[in-house]
LOVEX-833566 format. One record per residue (C-alpha): residue number from 1; chain; y, z, x. Coordinates in steps of 0.25 Angstrom, whole numbers. Each point is the difference from the previous one (the first is absolute). Example, Ala and Ser with C-alpha at 12.3 -4.5 7.8 and 13.67 -1.06 7.14 Angstrom:
[1 "A" [-18 31 49]]
[2 "A" [14 -2 6]]
// end
This chain:
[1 "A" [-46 -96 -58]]
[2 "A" [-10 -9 7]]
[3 "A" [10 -8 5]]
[4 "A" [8 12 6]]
[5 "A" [-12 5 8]]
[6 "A" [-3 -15 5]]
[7 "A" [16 2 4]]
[8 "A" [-2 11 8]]
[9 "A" [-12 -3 6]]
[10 "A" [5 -11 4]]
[11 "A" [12 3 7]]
[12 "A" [-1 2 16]]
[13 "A" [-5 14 6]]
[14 "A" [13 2 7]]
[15 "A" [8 3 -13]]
[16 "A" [-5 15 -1]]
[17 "A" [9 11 -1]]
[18 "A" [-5 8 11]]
[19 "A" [-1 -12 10]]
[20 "A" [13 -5 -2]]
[21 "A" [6 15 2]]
[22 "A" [-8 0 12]]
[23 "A" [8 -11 6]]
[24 "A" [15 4 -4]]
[25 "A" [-3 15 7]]
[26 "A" [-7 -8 12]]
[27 "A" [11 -9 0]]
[28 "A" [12 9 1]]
[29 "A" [-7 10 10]]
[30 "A" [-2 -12 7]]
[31 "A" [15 -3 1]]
[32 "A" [5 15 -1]]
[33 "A" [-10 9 5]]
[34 "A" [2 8 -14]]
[35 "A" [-9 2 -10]]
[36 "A" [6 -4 -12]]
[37 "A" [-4 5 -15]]
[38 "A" [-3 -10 -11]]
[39 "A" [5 1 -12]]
[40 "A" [0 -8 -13]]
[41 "A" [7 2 -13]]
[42 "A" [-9 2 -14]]
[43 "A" [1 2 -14]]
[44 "A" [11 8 -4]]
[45 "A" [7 0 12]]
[46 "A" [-11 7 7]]
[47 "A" [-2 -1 15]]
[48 "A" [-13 0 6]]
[49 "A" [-4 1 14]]
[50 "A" [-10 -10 5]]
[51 "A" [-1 3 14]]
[52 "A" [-7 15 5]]
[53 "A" [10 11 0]]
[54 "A" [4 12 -3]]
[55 "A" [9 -2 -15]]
[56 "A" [14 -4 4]]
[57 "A" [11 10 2]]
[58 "A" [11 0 -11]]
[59 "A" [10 -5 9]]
[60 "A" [-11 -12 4]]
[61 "A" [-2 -2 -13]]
[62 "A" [14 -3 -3]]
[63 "A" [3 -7 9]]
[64 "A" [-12 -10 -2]]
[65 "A" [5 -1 -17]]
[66 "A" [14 -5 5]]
[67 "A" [-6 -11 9]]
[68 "A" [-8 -4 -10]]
[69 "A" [11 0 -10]]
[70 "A" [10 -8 7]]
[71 "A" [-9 -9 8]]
[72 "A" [6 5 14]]
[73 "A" [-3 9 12]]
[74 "A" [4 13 -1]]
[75 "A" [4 9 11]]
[76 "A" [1 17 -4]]
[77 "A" [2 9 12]]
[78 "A" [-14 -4 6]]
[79 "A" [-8 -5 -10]]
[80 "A" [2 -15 -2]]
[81 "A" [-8 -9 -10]]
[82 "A" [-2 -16 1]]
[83 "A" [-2 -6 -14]]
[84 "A" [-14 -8 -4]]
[85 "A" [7 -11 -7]]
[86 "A" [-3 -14 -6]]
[87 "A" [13 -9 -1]]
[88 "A" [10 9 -5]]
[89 "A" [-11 9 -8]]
[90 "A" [-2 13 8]]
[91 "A" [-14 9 -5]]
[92 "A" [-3 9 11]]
[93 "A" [7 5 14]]
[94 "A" [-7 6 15]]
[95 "A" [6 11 3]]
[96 "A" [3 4 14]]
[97 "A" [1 16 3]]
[98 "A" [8 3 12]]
[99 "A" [4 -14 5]]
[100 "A" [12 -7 0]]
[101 "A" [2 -14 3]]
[102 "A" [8 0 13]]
[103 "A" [5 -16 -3]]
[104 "A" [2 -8 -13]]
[105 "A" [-5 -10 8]]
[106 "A" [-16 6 -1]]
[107 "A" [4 5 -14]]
[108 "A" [1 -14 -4]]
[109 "A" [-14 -5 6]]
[110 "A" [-7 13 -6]]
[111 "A" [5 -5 -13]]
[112 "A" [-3 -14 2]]
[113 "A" [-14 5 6]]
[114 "A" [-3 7 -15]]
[115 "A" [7 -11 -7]]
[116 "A" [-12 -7 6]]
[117 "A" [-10 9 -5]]
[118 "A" [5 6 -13]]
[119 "A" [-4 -15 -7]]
[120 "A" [-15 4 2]]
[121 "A" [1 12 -2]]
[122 "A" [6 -1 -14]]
[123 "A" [-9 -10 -2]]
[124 "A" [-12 9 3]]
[125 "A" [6 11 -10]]
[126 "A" [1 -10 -11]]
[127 "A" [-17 -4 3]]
[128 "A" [-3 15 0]]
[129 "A" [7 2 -14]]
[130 "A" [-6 -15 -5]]
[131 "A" [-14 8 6]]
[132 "A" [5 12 -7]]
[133 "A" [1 -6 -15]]
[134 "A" [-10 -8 2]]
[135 "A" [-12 11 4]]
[136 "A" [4 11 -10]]
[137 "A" [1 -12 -12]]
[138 "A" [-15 -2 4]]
[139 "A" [-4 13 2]]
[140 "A" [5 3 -15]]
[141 "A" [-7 -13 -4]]
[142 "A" [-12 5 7]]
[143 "A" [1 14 -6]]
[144 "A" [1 -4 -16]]
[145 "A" [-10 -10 2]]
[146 "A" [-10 12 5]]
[147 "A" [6 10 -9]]
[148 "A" [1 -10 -14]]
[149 "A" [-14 -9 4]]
[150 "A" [-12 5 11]]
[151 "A" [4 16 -3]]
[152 "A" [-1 -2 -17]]
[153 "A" [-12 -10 1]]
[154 "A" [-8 10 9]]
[155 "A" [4 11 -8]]
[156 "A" [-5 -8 -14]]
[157 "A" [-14 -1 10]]
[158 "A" [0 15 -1]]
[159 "A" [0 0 -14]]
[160 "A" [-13 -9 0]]
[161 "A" [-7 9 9]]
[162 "A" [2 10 -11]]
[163 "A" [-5 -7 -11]]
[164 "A" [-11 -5 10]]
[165 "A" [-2 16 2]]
[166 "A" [0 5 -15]]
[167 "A" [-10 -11 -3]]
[168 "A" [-11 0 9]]
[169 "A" [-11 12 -2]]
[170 "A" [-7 -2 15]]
[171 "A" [5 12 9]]
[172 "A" [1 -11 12]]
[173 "A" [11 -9 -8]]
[174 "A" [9 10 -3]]
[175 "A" [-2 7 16]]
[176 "A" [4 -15 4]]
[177 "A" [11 -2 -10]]
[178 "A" [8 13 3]]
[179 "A" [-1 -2 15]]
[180 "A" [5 -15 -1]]
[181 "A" [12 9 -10]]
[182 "A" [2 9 12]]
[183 "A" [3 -14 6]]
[184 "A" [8 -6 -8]]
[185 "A" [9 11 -3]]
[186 "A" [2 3 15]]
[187 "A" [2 -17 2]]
[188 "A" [11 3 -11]]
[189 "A" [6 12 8]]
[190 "A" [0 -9 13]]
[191 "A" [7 -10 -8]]
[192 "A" [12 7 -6]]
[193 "A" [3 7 14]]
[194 "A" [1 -15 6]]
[195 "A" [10 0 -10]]
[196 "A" [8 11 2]]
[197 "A" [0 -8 16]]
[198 "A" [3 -11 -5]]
[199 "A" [11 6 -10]]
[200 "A" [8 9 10]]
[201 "A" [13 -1 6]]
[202 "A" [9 5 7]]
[203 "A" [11 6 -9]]
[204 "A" [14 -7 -2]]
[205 "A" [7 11 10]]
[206 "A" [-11 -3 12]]
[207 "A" [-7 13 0]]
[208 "A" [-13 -2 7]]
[209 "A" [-2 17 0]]
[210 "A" [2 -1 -17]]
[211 "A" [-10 -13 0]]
[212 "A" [-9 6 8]]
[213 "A" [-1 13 -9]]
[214 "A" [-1 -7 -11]]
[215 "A" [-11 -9 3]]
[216 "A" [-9 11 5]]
[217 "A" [5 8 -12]]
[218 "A" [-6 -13 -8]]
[219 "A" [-11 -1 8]]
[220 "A" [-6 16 -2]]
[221 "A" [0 -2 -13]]
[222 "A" [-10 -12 0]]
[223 "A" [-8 6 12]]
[224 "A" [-8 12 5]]
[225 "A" [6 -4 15]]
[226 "A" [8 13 3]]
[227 "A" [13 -5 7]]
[228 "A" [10 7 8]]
[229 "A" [14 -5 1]]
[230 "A" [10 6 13]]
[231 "A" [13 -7 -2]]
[232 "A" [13 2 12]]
[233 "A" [11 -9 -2]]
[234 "A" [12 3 10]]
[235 "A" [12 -10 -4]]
[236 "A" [-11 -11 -2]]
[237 "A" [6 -13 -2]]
[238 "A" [-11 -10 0]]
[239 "A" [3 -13 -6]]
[240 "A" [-6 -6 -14]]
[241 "A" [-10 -9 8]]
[242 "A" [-4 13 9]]
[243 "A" [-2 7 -12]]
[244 "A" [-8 -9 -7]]
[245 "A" [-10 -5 12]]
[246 "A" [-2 17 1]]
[247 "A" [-3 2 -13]]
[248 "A" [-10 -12 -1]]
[249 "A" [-8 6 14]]
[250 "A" [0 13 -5]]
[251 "A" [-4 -4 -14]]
[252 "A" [-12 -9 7]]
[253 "A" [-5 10 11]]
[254 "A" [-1 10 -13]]
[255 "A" [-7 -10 -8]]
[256 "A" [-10 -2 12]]
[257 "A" [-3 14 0]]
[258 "A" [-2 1 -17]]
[259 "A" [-9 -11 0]]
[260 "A" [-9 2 14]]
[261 "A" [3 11 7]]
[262 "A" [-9 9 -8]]
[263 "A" [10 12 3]]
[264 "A" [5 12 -6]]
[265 "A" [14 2 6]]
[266 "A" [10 -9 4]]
[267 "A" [16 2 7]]
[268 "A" [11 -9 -1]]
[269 "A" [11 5 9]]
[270 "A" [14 -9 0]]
[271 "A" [11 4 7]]
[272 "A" [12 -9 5]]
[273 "A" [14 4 7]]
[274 "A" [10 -11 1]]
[275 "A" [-8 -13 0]]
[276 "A" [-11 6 7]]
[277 "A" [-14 4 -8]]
[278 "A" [-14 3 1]]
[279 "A" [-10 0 -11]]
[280 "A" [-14 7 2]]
[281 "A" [-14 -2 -10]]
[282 "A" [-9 10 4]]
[283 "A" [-13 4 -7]]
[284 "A" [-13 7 1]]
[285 "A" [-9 -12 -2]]
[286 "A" [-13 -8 6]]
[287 "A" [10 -8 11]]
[288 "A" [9 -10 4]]
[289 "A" [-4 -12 -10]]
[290 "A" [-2 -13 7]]
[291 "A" [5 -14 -4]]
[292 "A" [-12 -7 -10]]
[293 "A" [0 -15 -4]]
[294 "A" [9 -1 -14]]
[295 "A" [6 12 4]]
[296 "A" [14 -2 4]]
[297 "A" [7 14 1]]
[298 "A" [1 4 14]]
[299 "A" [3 -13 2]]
[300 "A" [12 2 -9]]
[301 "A" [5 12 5]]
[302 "A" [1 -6 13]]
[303 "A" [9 -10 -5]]
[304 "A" [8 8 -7]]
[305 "A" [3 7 14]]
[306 "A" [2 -9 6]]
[307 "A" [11 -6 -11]]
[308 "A" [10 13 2]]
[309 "A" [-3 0 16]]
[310 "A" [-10 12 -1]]
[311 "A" [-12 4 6]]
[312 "A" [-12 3 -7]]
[313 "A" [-14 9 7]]
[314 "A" [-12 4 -9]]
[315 "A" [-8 11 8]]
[316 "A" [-9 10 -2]]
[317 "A" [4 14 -5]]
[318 "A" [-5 11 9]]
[319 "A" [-7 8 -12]]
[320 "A" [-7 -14 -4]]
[321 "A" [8 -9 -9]]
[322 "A" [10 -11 5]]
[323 "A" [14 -1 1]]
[324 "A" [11 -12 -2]]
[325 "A" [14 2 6]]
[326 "A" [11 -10 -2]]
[327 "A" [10 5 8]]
[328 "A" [16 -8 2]]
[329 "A" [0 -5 17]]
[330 "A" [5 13 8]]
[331 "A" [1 8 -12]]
[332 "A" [3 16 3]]
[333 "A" [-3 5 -14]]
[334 "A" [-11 12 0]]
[335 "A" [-16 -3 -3]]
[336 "A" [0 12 -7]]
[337 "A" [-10 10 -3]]
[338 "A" [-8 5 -12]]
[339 "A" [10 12 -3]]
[340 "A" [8 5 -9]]
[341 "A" [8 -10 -4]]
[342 "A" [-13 -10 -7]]
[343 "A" [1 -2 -13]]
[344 "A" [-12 -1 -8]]
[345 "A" [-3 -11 -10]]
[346 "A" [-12 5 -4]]
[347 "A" [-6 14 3]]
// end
């Protein structure tokens, strides 16, 4: 597992997904004055959009599964796709609404344009996966480790205060002992809600809504933090990796608000149309936390961002308390409002 993180890391910054979509979309606008759809094909025949969009029509969609399954350009009425391929190996398409090529002669360079690309793209999907496997081995390793060694020896400590309790006679030892219990029960509490973060994915059918209501669901019942939960999915089709970075902000920017917010209430709003989303973490709390040394989340949650192409703000919530957005670039979903529509976690 050591040896796939020094891999990874390793590996040149160029060979990131959303860099190396980037350039295939800059590159046929470039040459075509089109803005062109990116798609790739997943597990079970799955296409996921990688470039911003609104999801792909059926006759797109279509369309871009026959270029990729024959390896060829594709022309329907005026939807043509180009075919991401490497050699005779085709996993994914650009689609082109409303555009037909007016010579094979510019066809042929937009293929050979994406021929040239498709290599490092592929080669960027295939890191992200490696990243993938990778980070949630270790992040289970890191979550049995806590659960089977630091949680059960700090909880044999709160045996010993016990004993340390029934055995003493001075009123001052057995104040000191049932406070350092509080402690240590809350330190336990703390510990197994790390696990829970550490433990949670995203479900075999991608359903960022289902894992989100889940975890606050989990996550109630080992907290007094009341959470409110407003979910609108239009059509959503986010893509694994989407998913997964989404899940891991919301799961921190929640976590941030358990452990220092000092607040009562807290929202998470989702909601996502096509490939476009918005995420808010809103509480009632002290105010925006600020990065301290050996603290590493903020920092983390800008990565993740940055990662899927997003755009992260952390600002002051009008009634006092902060709020963190993650929102898709030029996405068109809703902010939403505390309506009728929230679902409560916890009353």
């Amino acid at each position: 597992m050591g040896q796939l993180h020094d891999l990874v890391r390793d590996l040149p910054g160029e060979l990131d997904v959303t860099r190396q979509v980037g350039a295939i979309r800059e590159a046929v606008h470039r040459a075509l004055q089109v803005e062109p759809t990116v798609v790739v094909q997943g597990k079970g025949r799955r296409f996921e959009t990688l470039s911003t969009r609104e999801r792909l029509s059926a006759s797109e969609e279509e369309v871009a599964r026959l270029c990729t399954f024959y390896g060829q350009r594709v022309q329907r009425d005026d939807i043509t796709a180009f075919p991401l391929r490497v050699g005779q190996h085709a996993f994914g398409a650009i689609v082109l609404g409303h555009w037909t090529p007016p010579s094979k002669q510019l066809a042929d360079a937009v293929q050979q344009l994406l021929d040239e690309h498709a290599v490092a793209l592929e080669t960027a999907l295939l890191v992200e996966d490696i990243r993938a496997i990778a980070t949630n081995e270790e992040r289970n390793r890191l979550a049995r480790d806590i659960h089977d060694g630091v949680a059960q020896r700090i909880a044999a400590l709160g045996y010993l205060v016990d004993d340390v309790s029934e055995l003493t006679e001075r009123p001052e030892t057995t104040a000191a002992a049932e406070a350092l219990r509080d402690e240590i029960t809350e330190l336990v509490r703390e510990l197994r809600l790390s696990v829970l973060d550490l433990r949670h994915e995203v479900d075999g059918s991608d359903d960022l809504s289902g894992a989100l209501s889940e975890y606050v669901r989990q996550l109630s019942a080992h907290s007094d933090l009341r959470v409110h939960l407003m979910l609108d999915e239009q059509s959503a089709q986010l893509s694994r990796r989407v998913t997964t970075e989404v899940l891991r902000v919301a799961q921190e920017a929640i976590g941030n608000v358990h452990k220092h917010a000092h607040a009562v209430n807290v929202w998470v709003r989702f909601s996502a149309s096509g490939s476009n989303f918005r995420l808010a973490v809103e509480d009632d709390g002290v105010g925006a936390p600020t990065p301290r040394p050996g603290h590493y989340g903020l920092h983390t949650m800008r990565e993740r961002a940055a990662r899927i192409g997003a755009t992260l703000d952390i600002t002051p919530r009008h009634d006092g308390g902060t709020v963190v957005s993650l929102q898709s670039p030029q996405s068109t979903c809703p902010e939403g409002t505390h309506d009728a529509h929230q679902r409560l976690a916890r009353r």
